[in-house]
C-alpha positions, 0 to 999 in steps of 0.5 A, a space after each residue: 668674858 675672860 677665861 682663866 686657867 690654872 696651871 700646875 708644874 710637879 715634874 721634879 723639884 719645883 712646886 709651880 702654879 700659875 694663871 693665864 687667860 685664854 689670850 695667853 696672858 700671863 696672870 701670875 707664875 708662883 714657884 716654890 724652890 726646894 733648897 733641901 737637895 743642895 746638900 746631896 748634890 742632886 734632887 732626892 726624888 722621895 725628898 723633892 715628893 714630899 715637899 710638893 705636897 707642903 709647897 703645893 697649896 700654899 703656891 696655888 693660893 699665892 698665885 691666884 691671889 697675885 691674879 686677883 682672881 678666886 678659884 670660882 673664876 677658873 674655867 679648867 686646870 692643866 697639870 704636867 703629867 709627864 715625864 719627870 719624877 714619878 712621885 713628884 707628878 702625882 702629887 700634882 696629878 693629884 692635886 689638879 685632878 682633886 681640884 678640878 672635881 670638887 669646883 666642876 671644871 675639866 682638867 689638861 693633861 700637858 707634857 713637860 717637853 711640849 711646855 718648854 717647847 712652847 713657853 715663847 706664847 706665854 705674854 707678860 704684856 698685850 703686844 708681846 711677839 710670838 712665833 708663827 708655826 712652823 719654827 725650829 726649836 733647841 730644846 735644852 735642859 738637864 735630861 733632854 737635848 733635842 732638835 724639833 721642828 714645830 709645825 703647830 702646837 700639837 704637831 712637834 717633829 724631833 729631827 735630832 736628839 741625844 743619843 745617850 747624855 745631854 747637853 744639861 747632864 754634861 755640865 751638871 757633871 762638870 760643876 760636881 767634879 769642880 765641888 760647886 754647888 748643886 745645881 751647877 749650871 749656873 754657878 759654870 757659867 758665872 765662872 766662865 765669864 771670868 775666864 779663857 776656854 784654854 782647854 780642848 775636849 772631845 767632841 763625838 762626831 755623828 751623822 745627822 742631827 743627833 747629838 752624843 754627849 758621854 763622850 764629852 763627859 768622859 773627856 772632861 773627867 779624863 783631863 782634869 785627872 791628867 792635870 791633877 796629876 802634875 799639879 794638885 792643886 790645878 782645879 783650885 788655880 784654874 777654876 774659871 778656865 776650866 768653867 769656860 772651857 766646858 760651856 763653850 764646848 758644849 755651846 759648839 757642841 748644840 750650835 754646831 748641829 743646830 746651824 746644819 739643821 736650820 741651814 737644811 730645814 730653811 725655816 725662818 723662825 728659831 726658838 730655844 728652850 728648856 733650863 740651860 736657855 738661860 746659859 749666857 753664852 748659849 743665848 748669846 750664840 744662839 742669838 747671833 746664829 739667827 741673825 746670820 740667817 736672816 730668821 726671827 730669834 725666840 730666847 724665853 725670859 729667864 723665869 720660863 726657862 727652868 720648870 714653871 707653870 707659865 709654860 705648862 699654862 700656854 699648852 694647857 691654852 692651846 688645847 683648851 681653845 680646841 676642846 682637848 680634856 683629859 679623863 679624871 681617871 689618868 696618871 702620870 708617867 715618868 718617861 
């Protein structure tokens, strides 16, 4: 007989729910969006609390019905507990918890990151490929950019990491210096398929894996100043170039680091993951780096890219098949 879990995502501005069974097949993934933040250029964590608490049972319902399941078929519920927006999480924690006592079920406690990390075992349909442990994983998204050797589900070695800003934040700060739309990412890229990567940035220059981004950002800010100077209306008239100009030197940025990695880790298995895996270039580019090395390459479908419950759900899989319950009595935490 098939189990199923449920599977709830809260950490920032995206109320998720979705159901897979123990064959990591995945049911149905229901997000809830919040459009309230764009006007402010950014996610107001009071604000994006709030609507989980109106968007939470209405996706749960949705996204057990699209399972054609009930909640009596569920066997345990995984919810992200952290790291993300401390009021967001509760009221997820919450709700899982809550859930999971009154039908009598045990509950998964899942890490964000280790979700994104492992959102490459979430299938869509039975011969569906996942990777073999160990891979090495990019994880890229608005607040972490990080190099992980994963040797299994529980066992995640970060080898390289930003050391102040990431690859996320630095587009994000691109996109709001052009006045484009929050979120910005992908309204940069859009753009920068339209145009040339005419523009030189500086790029930090740091031993090992590690990566550094603020410099990057402050580069970017100080030459458009320069530019605007001699022409003001030189935004306006170079949109596209300058979109492309920033997402490439990101993308060399990540690339650059990550070659050295798998080069001196020798593993044959790649994966990339979190919210700016859906950039183009950066798929694209990644893609081409393993077939330069002869490895199997994991990119996500798009919808488990940004914060969804899918991946949320795979974790929860994981350490519901080795017996790994959270107690009732935990919180969530922010970092």
């Amino acid at each position: 007989m098939k189990q199923y879990i449920l599977a709830i995502e809260s950490s920032c501005d995206d109320t998720s729910a979705a159901v897979m069974d123990t064959d990591f097949m995945c049911l149905s993934n229901v997000t809830a969006s919040q459009q309230v933040h764009q006007q402010y250029g950014g996610v107001v964590p009071e604000l994006a609390s709030r609507a989980h608490q109106q968007n939470i049972i209405p996706v749960v319902d949705v996204a057990l019905q699209k399972a054609g399941i009930t909640k009596k078929d569920l066997a345990a519920v995984a919810f992200t507990r952290g790291p993300g927006l401390l009021g967001s999480l509760l009221v997820g924690v919450s709700f899982a918890k809550t859930f999971a006592m009154a039908l009598d079920i045990p509950v998964i406690d899942v890490n964000h990151l280790h979700a994104h990390v492992l959102a490459h075992f979430v299938k869509d349909e039975d011969n569906a490929e996942c990777p073999q442990f160990p891979y090495l994983c990019l994880l890229v998204s608005g607040g972490n950019t990080q190099i992980i050797k994963v040797n299994d589900y529980n066992d995640m070695e970060i080898i390289g990491k930003t050391i102040d800003d990431a690859a996320g934040e630095t587009i994000d700060k691109a996109a709001k210096i052009l006045s484009l739309p929050y979120p910005g990412g992908p309204h940069i890229d859009r753009l920068a398929k339209q145009g040339k990567p005419s523009l030189q940035f500086a790029r930090s220059h740091i031993q090992g894996y590690d990566y550094s981004f603020s410099g990057l950002k402050t580069s970017i800010l100080y030459t458009l100043r320069d530019k605007l100077k001699d022409d003001p209306q030189y935004l306006e008239h170079n949109l596209n170039d300058i979109a492309c100009s920033v997402q490439k030197t990101v993308v060399d940025s990540l690339l650059d680091k990550f070659d050295k990695a798998l080069r001196d880790t020798g593993i044959k298995t790649v994966a990339l993951a979190g919210g700016v895996s859906a950039n183009s270039l950066l798929r694209e580019r990644f893609n081409a780096l393993g077939q330069k090395y002869g490895c199997r390459v994991f990119i996500p479908r798009f919808s488990y890219t940004t914060d969804n419950a899918a991946m949320v759900a795979a974790c929860g899989v994981f350490k519901f098949k080795h017996g790994e319950f959270a107690p009732l009595n935990l919180t969530a935490y922010a970092r």
